[in-house]
N, C-alpha and C positions, 0 to 999 in steps of 0.2 A: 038333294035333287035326284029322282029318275034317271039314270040315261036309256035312252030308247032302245028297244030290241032291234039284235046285233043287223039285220035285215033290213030293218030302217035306214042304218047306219052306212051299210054298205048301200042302197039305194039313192044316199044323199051325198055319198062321198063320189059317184059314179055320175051323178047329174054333174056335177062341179067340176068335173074333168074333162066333162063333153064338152063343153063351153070354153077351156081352158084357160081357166080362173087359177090361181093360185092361192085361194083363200078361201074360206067358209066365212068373215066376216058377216056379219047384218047387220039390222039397225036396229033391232031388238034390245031396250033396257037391257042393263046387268041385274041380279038379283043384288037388293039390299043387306044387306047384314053390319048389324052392330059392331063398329069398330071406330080407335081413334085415327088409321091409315083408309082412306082412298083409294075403292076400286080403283080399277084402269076405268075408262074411257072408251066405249069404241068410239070411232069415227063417225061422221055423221051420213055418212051413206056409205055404201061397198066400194070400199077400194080395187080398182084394180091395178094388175102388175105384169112389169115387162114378161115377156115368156122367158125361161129359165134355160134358151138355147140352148137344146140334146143336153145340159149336166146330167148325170147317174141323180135316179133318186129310186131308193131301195120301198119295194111294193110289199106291206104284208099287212095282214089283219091283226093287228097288237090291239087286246082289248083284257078286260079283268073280268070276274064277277065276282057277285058276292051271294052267301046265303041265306035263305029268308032272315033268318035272324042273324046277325054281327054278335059274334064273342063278348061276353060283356066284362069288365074289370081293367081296361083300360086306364093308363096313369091317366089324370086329368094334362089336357095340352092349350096351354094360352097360347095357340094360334087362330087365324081367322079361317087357315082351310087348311084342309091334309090330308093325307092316305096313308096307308100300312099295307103293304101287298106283298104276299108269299110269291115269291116270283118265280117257284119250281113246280105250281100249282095255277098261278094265276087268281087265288080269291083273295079278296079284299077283306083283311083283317080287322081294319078301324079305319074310319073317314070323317071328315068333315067338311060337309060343302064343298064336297069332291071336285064339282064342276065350275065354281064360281071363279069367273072369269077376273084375275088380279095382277099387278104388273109382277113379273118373275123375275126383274133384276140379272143380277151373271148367270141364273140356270140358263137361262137362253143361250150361255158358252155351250151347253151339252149337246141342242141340235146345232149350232155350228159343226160342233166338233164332226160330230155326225153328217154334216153335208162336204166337211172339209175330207175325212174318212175316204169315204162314196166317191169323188172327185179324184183324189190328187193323190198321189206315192209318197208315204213318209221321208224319203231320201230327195223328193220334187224340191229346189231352191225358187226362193222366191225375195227378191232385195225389195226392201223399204223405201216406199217413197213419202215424200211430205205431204204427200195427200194423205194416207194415212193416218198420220201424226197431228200434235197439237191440241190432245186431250187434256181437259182442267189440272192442274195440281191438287186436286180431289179423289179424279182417277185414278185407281189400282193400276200399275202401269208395272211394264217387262222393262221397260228401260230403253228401247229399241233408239234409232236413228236415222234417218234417211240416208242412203247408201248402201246399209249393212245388209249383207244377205245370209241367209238362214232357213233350216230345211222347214219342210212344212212339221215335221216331228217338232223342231226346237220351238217352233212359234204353240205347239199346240203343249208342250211344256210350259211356254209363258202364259197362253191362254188358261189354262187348269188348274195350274199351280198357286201363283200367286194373282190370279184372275184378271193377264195383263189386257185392261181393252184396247193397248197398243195392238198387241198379239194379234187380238180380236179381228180389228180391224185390217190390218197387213194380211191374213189371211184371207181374206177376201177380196180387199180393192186393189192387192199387186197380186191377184193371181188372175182371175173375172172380170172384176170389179164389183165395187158393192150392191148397184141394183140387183143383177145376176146371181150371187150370190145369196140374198135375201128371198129372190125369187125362187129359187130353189128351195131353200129353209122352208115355208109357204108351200110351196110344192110337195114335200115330202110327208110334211104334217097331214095332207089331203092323202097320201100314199101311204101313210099309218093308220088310214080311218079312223081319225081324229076331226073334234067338232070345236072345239074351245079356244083356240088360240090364233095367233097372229101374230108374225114377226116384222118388224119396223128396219133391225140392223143387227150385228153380230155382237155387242156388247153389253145390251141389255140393258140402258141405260132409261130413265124415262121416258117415256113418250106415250100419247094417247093411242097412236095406231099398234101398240105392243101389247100383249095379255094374253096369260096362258090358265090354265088348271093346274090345280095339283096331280086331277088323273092323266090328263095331258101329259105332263112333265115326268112324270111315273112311268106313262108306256114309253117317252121316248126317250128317258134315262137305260129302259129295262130295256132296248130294244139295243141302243148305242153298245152296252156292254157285254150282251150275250154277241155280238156283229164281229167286234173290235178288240182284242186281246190289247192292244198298243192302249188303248182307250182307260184298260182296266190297268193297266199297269201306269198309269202317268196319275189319276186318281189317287191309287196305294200308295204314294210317292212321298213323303216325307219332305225331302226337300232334295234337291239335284245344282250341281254344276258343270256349266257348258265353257268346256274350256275354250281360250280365246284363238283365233284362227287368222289367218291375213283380211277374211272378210268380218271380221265380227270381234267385238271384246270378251271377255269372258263374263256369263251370267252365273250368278248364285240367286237361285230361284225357290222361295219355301212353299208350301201349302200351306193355306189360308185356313182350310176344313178341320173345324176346331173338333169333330167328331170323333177323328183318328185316335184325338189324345182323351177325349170322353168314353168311347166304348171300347172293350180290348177288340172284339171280333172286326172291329167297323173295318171296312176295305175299301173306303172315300167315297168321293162323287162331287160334288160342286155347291159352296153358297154363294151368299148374295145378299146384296143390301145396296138401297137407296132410298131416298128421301118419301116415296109416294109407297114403294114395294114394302116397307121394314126389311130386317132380317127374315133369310130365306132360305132353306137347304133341302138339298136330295141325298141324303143318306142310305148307305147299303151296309149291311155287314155278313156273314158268313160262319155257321156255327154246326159241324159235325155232318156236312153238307148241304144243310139248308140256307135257301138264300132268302133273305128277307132285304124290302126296299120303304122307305120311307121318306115322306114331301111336305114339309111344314111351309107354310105362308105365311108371313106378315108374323112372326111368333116374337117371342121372347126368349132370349138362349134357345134358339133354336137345337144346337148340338146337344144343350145338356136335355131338352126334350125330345130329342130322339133318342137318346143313349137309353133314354128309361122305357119309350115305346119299343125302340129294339127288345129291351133285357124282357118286355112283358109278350112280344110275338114269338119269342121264342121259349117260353115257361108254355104255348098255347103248345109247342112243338113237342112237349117233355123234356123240354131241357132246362139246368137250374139255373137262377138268376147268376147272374155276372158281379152284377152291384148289388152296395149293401142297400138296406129299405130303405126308405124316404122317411125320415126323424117325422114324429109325429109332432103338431103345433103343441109349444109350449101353455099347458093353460094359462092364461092372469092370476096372477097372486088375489086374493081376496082378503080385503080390507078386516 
């Protein structure tokens, strides 16, 4: 799919503000695409949303392009959408159904993280209430409790790490609360001049009024880390423990981003899986100063598919693979 020229873009992002909407929603179909996973859903008319009362929401034009023609020799990638973006240049390497609107599952942590950033002081404490809490025994969970209080750092460790949608949520509805918080996520996404997406809640769970892009989630992945050094260091993060304090017990907290241990250069970023979404990752890595970023949806081993889109956008840069080839198929023996 097209995206419109960048003037368009800016002209539509500037109507939607005037009016102050927190959304680009419509009611325009999704495009179809062959798969056994379930666009998102929009809504059946425009949502709209409480106002996002004075929160910080950071204003800038984050956009990619690409060249007439896309690079060709790309590994083959069994996902339903993706990007590949040189993020020191801005051009889109390899895509697929860049724009198709799909559920994003935990990337949706990344603009959290991002409006939690923009908001609140790492060292800001915020205690757990049971409004918060009471997420499935399904959910990726920090472990938290009602009472315990913890900085916004430590919770955005639980949110990234181990992709706690305790975390998730405590970050938001004991600080704002969740409306507010939501509404700003929405908010900011219209302050990226961004077209594709909509946030429902901070943990990315399903829901019909949730769905992003892959270039979406790309500029505001690209955007969160070039902003946020605390951001890029809790991503890179192997695994951490918080020792235990009068307010709080001690978390041993891992990263879930199976990337890390698939590509040498990767330097994290956030996946994601649910039942409507599949598996889903934002992967970055870092090789002799070039940064490349890449957004699979709905894939299959997503990590071990980026590891080898990485190893191939960076052979576009001159540099030599990382990993060994991909074993060619074994012929059938013949009778």
């Amino acid at each position: 799919m097209l995206r419109p020229p960048p003037y368009v873009r800016i002209a539509l992002v500037a109507a939607v503000a005037a009016v102050g909407v927190g959304t680009l929603a419509t009611t325009s179909r999704l495009p179809i695409a062959p798969s056994g996973v379930a666009a998102a859903t929009r809504p059946p008319a425009p949502l709209t949303q409480a106002p996002w009362f004075d929160m910080n929401v950071a204003h800038a034009n984050v956009s990619f392009w690409a060249p007439s023609t896309l690079p060709v020799g790309a590994p083959p990638m069994r996902a339903r959408a993706g990007i590949l973006v040189d993020m020191d240049t801005g051009e889109i390497l390899w895509e697929k159904q860049q724009d198709l609107e799909l559920a994003p599952a935990s990337l949706t942590k990344v603009l959290a993280s991002l409006v939690a950033l923009e908001n609140f002081t790492p060292s800001q404490e915020v205690t757990v209430t049971a409004d918060a809490l009471g997420q499935s025994a399904a959910d990726t969970l920090m472990g938290l409790k009602a009472g315990e209080t913890l900085t916004v750092e430590q919770l955005l460790d639980g949110m990234l790490l181990p992709s706690g949608d305790d975390a998730a949520s405590a970050i938001a509805i004991d600080t704002v609360g969740e409306a507010r918080f939501v509404a700003a996520m929405n908010a900011q996404v219209v302050a990226l001049g961004l077209a594709d997406s909509h946030f429902s809640a901070t943990a990315g769970l399903d829901d019909p009024a949730l769905y992003s892009s892959a270039y979406d989630l790309a500029a505001i992945a690209d955007y969160t880390y070039q902003q946020f050094p605390l951001f890029d260091q809790i991503v890179d993060t192997r695994s951490i423990s918080l020792p235990a304090t009068a307010e709080h017990p001690a978390f041993h907290l891992r990263n879930l981003d199976a990337l890390l241990q698939a590509y040498p250069a990767a330097v994290g970023m956030k996946p994601g899986w649910t039942g409507n979404a599949g598996a889903c990752l934002i992967g970055m890595a870092v090789r002799d100063g070039h940064h490349l970023l890449a957004v699979l949806l709905s894939a299959n081993y997503p990590a071990r598919l980026e590891a080898r889109l990485l190893d191939w956008g960076f052979q576009l840069e001159g540099l030599p693979p990382l990993l060994p080839p991909t074993p060619a198929p074994t012929a059938a023996p013949t009778a």
